[in-house]
PDBQT receptor file of N, H, CA, C and O in Angstrom, charges set to zero:
ATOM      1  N   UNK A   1       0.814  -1.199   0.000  1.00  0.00    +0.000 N 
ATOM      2  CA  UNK A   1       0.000   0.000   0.000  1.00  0.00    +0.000 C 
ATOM      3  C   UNK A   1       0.858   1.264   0.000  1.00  0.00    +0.000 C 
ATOM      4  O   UNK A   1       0.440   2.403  -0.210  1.00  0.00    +0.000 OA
ATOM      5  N   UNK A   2       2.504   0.796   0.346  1.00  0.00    +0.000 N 
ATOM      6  H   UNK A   2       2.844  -0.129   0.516  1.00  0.00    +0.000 HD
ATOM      7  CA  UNK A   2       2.896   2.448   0.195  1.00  0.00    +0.000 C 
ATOM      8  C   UNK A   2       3.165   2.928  -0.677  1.00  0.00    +0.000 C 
ATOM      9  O   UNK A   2       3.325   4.141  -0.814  1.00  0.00    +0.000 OA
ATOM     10  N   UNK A   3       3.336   1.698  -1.869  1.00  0.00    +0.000 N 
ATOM     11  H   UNK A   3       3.206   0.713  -1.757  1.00  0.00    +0.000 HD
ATOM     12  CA  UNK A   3       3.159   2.135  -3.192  1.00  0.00    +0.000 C 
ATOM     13  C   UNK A   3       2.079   2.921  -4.008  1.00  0.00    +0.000 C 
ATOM     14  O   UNK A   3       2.043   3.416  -5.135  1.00  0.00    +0.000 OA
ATOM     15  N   UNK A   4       1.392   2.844  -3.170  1.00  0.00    +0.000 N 
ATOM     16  H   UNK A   4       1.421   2.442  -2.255  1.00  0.00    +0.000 HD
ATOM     17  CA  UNK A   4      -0.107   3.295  -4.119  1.00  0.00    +0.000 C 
ATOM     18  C   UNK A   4      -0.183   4.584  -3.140  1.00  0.00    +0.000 C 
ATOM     19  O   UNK A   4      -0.850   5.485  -3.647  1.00  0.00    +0.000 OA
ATOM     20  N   UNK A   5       0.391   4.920  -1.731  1.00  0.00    +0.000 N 
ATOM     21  H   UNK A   5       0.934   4.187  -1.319  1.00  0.00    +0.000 HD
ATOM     22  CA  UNK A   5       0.251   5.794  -1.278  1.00  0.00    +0.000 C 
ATOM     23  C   UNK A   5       1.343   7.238  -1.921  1.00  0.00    +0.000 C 
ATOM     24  O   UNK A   5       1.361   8.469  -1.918  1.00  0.00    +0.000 OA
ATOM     25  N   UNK A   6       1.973   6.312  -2.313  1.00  0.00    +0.000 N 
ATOM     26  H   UNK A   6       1.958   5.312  -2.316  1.00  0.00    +0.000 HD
ATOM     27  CA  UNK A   6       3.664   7.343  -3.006  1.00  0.00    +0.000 C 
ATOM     28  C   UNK A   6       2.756   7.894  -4.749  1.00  0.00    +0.000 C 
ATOM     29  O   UNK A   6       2.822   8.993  -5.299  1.00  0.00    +0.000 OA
ATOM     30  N   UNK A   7       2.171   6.937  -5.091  1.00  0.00    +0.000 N 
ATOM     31  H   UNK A   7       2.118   6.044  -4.644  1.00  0.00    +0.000 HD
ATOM     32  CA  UNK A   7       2.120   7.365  -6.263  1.00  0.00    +0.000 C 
ATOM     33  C   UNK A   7       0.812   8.157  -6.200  1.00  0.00    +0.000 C 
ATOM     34  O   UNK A   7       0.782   8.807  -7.245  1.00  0.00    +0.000 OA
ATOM     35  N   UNK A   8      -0.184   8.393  -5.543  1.00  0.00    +0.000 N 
ATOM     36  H   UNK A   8      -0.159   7.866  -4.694  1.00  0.00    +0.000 HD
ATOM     37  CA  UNK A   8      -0.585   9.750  -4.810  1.00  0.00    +0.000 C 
ATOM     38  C   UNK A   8      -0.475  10.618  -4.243  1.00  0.00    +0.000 C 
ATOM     39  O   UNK A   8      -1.372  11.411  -3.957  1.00  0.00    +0.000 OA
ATOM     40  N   UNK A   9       0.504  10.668  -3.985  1.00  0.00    +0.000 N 
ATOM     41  H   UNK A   9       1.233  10.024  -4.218  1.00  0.00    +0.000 HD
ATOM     42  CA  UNK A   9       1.489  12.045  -3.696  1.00  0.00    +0.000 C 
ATOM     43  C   UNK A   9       2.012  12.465  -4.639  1.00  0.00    +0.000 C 
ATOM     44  O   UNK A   9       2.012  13.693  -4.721  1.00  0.00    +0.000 OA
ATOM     45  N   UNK A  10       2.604  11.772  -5.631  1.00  0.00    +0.000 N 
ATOM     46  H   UNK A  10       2.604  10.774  -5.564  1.00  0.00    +0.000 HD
ATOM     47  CA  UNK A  10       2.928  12.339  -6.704  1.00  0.00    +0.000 C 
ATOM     48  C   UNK A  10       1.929  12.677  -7.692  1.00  0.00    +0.000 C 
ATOM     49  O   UNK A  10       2.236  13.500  -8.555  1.00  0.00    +0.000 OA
ATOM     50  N   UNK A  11       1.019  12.268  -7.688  1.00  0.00    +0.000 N 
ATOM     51  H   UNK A  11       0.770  11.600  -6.987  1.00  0.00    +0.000 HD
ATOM     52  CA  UNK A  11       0.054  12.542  -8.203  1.00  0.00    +0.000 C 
ATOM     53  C   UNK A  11      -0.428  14.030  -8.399  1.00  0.00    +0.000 C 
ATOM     54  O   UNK A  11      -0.546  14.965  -9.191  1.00  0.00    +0.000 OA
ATOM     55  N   UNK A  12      -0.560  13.727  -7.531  1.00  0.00    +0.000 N 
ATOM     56  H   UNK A  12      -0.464  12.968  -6.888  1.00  0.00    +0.000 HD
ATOM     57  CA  UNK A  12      -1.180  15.243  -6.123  1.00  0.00    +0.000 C 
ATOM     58  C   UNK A  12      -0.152  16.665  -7.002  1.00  0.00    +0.000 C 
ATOM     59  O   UNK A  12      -0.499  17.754  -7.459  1.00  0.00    +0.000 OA
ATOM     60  N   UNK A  13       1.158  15.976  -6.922  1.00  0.00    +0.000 N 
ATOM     61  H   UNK A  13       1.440  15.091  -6.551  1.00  0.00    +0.000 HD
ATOM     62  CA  UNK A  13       2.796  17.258  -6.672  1.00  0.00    +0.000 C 
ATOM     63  C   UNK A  13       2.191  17.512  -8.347  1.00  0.00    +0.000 C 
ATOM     64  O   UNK A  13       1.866  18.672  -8.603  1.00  0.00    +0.000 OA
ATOM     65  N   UNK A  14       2.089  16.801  -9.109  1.00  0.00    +0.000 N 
ATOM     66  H   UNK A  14       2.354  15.859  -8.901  1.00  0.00    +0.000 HD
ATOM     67  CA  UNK A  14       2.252  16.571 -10.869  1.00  0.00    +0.000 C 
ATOM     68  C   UNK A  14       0.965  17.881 -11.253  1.00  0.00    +0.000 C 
ATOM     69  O   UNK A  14       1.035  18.778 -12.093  1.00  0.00    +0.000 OA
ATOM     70  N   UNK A  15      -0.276  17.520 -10.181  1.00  0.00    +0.000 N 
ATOM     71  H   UNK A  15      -0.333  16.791  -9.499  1.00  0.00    +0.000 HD
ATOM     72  CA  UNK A  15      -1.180  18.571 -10.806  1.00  0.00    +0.000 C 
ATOM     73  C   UNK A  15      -1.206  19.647 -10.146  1.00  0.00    +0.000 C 
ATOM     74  O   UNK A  15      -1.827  20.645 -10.514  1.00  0.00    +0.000 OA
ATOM     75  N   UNK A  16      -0.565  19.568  -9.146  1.00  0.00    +0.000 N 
ATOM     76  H   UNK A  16      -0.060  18.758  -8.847  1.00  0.00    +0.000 HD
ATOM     77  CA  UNK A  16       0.413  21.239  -8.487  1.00  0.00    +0.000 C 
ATOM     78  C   UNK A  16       1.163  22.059  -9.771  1.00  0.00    +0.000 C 
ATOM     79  O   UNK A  16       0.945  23.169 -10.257  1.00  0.00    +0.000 OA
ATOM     80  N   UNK A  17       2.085  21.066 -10.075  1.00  0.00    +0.000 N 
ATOM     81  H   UNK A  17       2.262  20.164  -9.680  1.00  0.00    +0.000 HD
ATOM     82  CA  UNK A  17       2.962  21.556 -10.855  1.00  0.00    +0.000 C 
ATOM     83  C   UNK A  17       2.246  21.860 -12.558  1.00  0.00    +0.000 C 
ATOM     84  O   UNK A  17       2.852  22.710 -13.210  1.00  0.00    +0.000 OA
ATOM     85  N   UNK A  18       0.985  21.176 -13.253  1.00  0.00    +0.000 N 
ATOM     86  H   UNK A  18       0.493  20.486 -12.723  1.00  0.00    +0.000 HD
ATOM     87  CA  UNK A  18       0.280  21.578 -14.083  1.00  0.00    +0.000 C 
ATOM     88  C   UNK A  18      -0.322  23.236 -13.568  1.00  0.00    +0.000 C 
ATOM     89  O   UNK A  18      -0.056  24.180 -14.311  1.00  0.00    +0.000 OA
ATOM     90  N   UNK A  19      -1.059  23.465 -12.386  1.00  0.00    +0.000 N 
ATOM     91  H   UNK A  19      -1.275  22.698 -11.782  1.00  0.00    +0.000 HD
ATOM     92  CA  UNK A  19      -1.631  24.236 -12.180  1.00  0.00    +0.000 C 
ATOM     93  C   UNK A  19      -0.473  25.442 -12.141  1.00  0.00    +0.000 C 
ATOM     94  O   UNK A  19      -0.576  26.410 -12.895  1.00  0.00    +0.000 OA
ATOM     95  N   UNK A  20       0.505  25.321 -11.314  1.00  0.00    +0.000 N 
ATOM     96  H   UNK A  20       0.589  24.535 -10.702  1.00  0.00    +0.000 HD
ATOM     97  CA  UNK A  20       1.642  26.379 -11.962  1.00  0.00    +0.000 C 
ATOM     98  C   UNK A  20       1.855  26.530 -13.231  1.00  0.00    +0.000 C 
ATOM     99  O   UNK A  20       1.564  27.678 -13.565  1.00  0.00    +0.000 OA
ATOM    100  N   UNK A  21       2.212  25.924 -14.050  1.00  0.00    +0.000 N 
ATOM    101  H   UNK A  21       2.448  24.991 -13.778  1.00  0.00    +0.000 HD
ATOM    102  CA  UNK A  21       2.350  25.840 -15.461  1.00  0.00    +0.000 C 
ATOM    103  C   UNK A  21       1.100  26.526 -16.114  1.00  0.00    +0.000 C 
ATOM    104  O   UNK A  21       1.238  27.519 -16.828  1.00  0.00    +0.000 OA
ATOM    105  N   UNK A  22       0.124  26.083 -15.902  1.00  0.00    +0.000 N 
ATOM    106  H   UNK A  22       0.012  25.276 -15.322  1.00  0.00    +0.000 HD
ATOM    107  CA  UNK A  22      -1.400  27.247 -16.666  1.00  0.00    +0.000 C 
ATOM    108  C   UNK A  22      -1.303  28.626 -16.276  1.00  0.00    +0.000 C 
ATOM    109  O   UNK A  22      -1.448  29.511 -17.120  1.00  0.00    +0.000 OA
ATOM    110  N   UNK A  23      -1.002  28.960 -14.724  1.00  0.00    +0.000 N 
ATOM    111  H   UNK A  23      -0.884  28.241 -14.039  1.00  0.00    +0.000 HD
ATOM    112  CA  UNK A  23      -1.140  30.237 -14.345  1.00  0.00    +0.000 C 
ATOM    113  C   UNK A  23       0.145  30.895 -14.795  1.00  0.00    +0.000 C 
ATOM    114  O   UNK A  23       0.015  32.098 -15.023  1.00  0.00    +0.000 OA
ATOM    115  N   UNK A  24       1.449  30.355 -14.992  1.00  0.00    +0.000 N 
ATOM    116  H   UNK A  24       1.554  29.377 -14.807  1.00  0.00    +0.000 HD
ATOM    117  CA  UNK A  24       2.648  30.932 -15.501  1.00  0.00    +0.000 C 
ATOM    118  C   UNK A  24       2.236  31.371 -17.358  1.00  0.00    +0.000 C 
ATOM    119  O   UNK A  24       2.774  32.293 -17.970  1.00  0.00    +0.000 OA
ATOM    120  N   UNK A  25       1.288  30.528 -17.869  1.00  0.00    +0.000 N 
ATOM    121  H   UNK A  25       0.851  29.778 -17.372  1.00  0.00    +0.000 HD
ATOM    122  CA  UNK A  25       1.104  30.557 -19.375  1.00  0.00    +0.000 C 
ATOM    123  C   UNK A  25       0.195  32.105 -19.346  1.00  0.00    +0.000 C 
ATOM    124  O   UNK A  25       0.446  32.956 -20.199  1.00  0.00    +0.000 OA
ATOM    125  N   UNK A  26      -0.811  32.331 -18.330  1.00  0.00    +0.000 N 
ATOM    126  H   UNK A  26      -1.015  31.640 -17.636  1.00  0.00    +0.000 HD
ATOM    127  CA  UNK A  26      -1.872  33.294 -18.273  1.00  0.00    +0.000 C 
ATOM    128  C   UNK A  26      -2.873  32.967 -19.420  1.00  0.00    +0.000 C 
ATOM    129  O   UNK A  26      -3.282  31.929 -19.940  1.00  0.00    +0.000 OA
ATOM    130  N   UNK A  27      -3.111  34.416 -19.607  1.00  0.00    +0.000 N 
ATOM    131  H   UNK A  27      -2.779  35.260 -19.185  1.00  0.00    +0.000 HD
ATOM    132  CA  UNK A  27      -3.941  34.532 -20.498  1.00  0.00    +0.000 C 
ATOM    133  C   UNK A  27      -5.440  34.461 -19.818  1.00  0.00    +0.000 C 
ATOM    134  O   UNK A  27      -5.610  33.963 -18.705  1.00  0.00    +0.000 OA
ATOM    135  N   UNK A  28      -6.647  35.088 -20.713  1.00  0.00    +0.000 N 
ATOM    136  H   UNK A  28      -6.508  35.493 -21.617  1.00  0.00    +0.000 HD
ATOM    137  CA  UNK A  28      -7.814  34.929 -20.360  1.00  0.00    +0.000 C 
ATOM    138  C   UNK A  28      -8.828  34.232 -20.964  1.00  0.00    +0.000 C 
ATOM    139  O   UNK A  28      -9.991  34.274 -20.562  1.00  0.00    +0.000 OA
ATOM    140  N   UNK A  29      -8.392  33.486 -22.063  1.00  0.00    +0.000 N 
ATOM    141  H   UNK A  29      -7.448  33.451 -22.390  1.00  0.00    +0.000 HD
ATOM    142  CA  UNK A  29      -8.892  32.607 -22.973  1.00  0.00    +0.000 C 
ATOM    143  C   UNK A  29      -9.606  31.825 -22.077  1.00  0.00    +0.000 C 
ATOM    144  O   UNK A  29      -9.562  32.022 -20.863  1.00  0.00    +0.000 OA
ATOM    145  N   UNK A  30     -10.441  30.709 -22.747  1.00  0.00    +0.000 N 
ATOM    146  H   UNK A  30     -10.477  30.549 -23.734  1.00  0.00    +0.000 HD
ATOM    147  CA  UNK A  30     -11.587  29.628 -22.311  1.00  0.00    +0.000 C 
ATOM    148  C   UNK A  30     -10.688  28.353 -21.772  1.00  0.00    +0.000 C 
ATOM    149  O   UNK A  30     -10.945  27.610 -20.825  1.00  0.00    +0.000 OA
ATOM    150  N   UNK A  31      -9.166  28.318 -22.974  1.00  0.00    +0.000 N 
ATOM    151  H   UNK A  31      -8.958  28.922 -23.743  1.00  0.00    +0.000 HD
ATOM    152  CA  UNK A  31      -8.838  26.952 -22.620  1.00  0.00    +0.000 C 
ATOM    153  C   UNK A  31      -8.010  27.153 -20.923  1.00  0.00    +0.000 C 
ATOM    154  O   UNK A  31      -8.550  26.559 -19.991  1.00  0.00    +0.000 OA
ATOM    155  N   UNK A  32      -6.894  27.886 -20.668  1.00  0.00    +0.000 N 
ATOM    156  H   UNK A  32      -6.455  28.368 -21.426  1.00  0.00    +0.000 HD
ATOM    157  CA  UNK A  32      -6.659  27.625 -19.750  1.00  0.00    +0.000 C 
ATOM    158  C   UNK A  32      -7.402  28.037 -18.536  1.00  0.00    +0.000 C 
ATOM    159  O   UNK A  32      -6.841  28.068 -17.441  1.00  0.00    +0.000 OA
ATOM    160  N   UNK A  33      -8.489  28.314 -18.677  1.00  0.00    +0.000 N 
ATOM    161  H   UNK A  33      -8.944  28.288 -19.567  1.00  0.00    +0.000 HD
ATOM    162  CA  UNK A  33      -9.352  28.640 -17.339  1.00  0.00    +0.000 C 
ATOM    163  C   UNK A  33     -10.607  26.818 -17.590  1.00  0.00    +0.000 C 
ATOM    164  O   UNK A  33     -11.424  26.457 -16.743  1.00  0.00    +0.000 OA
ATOM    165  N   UNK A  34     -10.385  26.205 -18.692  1.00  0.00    +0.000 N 
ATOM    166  H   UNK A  34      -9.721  26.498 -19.380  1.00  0.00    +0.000 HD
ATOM    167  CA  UNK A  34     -11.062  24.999 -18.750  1.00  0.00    +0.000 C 
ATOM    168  C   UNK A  34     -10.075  24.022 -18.082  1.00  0.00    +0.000 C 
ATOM    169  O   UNK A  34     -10.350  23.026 -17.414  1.00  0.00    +0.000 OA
ATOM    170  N   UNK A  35      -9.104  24.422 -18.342  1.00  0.00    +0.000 N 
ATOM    171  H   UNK A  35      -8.880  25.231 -18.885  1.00  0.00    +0.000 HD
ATOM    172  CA  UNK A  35      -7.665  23.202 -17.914  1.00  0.00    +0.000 C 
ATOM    173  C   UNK A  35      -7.464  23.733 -16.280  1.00  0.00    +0.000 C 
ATOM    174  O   UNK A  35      -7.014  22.983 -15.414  1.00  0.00    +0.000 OA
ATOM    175  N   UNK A  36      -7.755  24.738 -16.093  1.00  0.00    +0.000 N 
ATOM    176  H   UNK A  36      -8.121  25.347 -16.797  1.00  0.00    +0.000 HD
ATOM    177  CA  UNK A  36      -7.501  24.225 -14.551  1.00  0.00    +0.000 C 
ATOM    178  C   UNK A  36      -8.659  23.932 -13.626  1.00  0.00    +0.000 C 
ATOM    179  O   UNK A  36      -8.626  23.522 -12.466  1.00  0.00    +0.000 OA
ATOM    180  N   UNK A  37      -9.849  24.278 -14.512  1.00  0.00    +0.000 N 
ATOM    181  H   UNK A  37      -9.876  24.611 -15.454  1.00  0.00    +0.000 HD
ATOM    182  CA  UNK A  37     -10.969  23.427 -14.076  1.00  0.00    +0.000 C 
ATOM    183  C   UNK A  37     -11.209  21.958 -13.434  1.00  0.00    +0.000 C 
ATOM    184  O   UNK A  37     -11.570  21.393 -12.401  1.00  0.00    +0.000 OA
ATOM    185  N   UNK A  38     -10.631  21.665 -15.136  1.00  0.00    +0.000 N 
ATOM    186  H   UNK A  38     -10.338  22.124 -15.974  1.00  0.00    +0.000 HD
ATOM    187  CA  UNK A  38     -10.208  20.040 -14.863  1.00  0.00    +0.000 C 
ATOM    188  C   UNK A  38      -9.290  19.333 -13.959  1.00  0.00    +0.000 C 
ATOM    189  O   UNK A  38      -9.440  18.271 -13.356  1.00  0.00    +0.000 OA
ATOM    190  N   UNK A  39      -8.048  20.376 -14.010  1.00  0.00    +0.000 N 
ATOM    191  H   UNK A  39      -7.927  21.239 -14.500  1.00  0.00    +0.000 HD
ATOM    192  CA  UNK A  39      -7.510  19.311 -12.689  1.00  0.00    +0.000 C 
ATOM    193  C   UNK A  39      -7.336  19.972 -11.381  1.00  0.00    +0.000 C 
ATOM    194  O   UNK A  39      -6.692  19.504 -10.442  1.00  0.00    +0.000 OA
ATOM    195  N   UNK A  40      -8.107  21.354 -11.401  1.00  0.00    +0.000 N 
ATOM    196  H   UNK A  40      -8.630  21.734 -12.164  1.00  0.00    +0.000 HD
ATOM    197  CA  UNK A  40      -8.729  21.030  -9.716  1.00  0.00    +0.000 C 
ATOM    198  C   UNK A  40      -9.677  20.104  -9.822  1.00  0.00    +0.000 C 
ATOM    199  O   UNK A  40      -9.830  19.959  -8.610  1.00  0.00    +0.000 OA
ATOM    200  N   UNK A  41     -10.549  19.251 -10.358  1.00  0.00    +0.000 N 
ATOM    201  H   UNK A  41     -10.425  19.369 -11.344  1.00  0.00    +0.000 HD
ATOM    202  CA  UNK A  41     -11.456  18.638 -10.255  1.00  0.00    +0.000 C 
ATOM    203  C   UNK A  41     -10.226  17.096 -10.057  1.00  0.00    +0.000 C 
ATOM    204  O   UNK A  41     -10.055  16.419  -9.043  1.00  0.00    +0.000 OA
ATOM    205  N   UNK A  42      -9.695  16.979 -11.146  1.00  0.00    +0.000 N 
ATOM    206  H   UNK A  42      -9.834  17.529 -11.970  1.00  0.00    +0.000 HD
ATOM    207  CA  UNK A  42      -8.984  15.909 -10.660  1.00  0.00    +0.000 C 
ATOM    208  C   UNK A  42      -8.280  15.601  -9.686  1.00  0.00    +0.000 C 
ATOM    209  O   UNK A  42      -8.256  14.429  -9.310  1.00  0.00    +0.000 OA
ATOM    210  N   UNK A  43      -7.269  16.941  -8.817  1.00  0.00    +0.000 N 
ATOM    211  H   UNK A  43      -7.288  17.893  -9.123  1.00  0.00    +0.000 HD
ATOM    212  CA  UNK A  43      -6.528  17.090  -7.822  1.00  0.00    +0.000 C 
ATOM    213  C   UNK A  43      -7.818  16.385  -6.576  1.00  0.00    +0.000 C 
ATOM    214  O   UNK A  43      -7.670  15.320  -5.976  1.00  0.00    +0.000 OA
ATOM    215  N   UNK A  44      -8.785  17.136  -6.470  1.00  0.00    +0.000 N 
ATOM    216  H   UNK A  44      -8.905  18.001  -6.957  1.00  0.00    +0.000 HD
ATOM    217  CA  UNK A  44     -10.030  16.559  -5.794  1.00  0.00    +0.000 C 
ATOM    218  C   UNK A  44      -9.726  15.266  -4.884  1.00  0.00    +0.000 C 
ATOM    219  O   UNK A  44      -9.367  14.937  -3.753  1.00  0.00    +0.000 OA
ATOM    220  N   UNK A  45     -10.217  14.611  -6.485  1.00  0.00    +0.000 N 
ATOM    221  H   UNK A  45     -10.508  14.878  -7.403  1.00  0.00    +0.000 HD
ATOM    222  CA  UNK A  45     -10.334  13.052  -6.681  1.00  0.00    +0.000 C 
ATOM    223  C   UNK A  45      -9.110  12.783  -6.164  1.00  0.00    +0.000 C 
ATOM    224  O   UNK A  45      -9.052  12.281  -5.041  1.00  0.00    +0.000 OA
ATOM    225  N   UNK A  46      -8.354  12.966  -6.630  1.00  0.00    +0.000 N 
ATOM    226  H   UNK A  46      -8.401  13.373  -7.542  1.00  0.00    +0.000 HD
ATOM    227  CA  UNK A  46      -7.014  12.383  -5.902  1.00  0.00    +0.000 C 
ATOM    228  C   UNK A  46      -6.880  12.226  -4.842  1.00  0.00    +0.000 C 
ATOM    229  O   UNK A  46      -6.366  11.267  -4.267  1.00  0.00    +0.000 OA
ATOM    230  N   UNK A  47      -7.536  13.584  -4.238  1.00  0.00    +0.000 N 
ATOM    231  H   UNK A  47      -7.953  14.364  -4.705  1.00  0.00    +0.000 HD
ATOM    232  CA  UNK A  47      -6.932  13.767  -2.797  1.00  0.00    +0.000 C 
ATOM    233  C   UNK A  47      -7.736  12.799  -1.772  1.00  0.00    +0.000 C 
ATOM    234  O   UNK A  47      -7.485  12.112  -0.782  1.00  0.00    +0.000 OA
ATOM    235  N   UNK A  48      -8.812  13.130  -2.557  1.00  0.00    +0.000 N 
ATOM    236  H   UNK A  48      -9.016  13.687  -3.362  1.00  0.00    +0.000 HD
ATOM    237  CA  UNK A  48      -9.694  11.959  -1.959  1.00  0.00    +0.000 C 
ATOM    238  C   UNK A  48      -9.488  10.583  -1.524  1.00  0.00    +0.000 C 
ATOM    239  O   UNK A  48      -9.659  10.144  -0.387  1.00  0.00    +0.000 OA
ATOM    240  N   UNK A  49      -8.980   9.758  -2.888  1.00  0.00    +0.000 N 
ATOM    241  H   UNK A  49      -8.842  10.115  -3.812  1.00  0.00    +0.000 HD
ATOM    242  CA  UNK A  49      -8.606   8.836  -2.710  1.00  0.00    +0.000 C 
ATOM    243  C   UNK A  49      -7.170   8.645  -1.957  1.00  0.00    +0.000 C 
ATOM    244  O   UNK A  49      -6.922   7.554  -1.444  1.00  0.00    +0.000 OA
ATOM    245  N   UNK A  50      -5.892  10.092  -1.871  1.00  0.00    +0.000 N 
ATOM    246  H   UNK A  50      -6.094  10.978  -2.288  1.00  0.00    +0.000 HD
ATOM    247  CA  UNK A  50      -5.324   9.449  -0.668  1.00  0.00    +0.000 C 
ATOM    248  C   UNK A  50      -5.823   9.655   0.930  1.00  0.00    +0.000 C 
ATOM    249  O   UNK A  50      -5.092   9.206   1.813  1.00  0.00    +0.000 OA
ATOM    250  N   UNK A  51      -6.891  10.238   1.237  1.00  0.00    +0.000 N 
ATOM    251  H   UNK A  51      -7.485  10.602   0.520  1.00  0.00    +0.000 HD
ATOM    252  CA  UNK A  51      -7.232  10.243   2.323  1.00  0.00    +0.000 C 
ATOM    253  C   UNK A  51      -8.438   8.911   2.859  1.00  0.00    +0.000 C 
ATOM    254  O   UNK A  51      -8.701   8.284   3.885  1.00  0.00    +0.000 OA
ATOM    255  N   UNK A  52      -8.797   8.976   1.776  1.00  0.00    +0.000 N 
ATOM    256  H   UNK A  52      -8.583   9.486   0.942  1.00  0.00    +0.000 HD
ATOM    257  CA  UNK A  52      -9.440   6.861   1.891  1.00  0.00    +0.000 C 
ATOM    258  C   UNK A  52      -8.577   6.079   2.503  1.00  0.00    +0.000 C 
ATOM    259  O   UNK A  52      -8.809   5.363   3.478  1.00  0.00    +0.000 OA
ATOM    260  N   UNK A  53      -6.950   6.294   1.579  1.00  0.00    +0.000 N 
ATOM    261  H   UNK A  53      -6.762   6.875   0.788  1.00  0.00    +0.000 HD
ATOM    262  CA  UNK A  53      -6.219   5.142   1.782  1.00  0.00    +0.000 C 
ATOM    263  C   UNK A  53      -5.746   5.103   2.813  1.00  0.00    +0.000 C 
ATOM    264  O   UNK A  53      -5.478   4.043   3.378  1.00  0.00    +0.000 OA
ATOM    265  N   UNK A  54      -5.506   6.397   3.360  1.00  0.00    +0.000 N 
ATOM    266  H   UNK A  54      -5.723   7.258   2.901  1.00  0.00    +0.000 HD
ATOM    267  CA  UNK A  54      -5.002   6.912   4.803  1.00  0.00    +0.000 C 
ATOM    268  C   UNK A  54      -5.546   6.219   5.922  1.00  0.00    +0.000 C 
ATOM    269  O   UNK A  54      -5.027   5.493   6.770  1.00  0.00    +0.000 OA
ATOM    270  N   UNK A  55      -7.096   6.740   5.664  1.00  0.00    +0.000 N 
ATOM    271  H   UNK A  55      -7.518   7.330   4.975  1.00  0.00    +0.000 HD
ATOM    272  CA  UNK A  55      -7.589   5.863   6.609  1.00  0.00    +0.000 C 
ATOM    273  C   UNK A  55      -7.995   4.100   6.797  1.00  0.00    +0.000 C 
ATOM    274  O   UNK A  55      -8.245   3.334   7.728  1.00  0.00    +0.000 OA
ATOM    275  N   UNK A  56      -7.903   4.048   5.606  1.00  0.00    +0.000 N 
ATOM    276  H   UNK A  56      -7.699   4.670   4.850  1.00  0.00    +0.000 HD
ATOM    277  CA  UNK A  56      -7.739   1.981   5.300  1.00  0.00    +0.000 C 
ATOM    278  C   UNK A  56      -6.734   1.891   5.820  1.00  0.00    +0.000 C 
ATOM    279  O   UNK A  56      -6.751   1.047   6.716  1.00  0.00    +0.000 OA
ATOM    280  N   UNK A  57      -5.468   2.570   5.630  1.00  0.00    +0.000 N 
ATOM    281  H   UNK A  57      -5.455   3.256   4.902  1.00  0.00    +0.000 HD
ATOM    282  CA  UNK A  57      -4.385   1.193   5.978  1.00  0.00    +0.000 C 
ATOM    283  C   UNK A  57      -3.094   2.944   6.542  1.00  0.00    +0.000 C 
ATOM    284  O   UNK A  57      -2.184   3.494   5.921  1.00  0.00    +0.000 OA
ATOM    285  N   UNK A  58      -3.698   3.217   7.899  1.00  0.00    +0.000 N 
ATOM    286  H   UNK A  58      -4.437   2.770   8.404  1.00  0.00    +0.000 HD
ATOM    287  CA  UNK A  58      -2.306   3.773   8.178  1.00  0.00    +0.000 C 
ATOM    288  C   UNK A  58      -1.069   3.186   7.963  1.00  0.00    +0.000 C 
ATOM    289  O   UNK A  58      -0.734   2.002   7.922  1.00  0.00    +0.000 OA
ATOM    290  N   UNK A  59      -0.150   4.714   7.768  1.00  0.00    +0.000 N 
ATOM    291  H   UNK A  59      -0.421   5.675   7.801  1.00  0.00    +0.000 HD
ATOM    292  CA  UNK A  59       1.272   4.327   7.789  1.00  0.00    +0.000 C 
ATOM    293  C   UNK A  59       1.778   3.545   8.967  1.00  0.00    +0.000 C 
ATOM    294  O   UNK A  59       1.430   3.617  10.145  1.00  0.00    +0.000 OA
ATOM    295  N   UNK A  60       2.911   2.584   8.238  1.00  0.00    +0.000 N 
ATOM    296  H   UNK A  60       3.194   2.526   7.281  1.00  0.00    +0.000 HD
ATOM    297  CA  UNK A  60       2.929   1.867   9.914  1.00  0.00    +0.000 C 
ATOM    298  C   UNK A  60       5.077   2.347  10.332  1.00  0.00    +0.000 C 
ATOM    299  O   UNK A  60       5.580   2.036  11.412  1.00  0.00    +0.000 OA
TER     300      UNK A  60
């Protein structure tokens, strides 16, 4: 499980680092205000699922 816990963290860091990347691009266009739509929506989910896992199977 700490595998699946590591690769939600990185997960997590990857759409940090997208969401820097859109706001460094700017602009007021549709697409990058659609793209960070999407992965705050995905960051979400993510986070979600590492706080599930958190609580299934603390770190030991």
């Amino acid at each position: 499980m700490s595998n699946v816990r590591t690769w939600c963290s990185a997960a997590l860091t990857d759409e940090t680092t997208c969401l820097d990347g859109v706001a460094q691009a700017g602009g007021r266009q549709a697409r990058p205000r659609r793209t960070r739509r999407e992965v705050l929506a995905i960051a979400q989910v993510t986070s979600n699922a590492l706080a599930l896992l958190n609580r299934v199977t603390p770190e030991q």
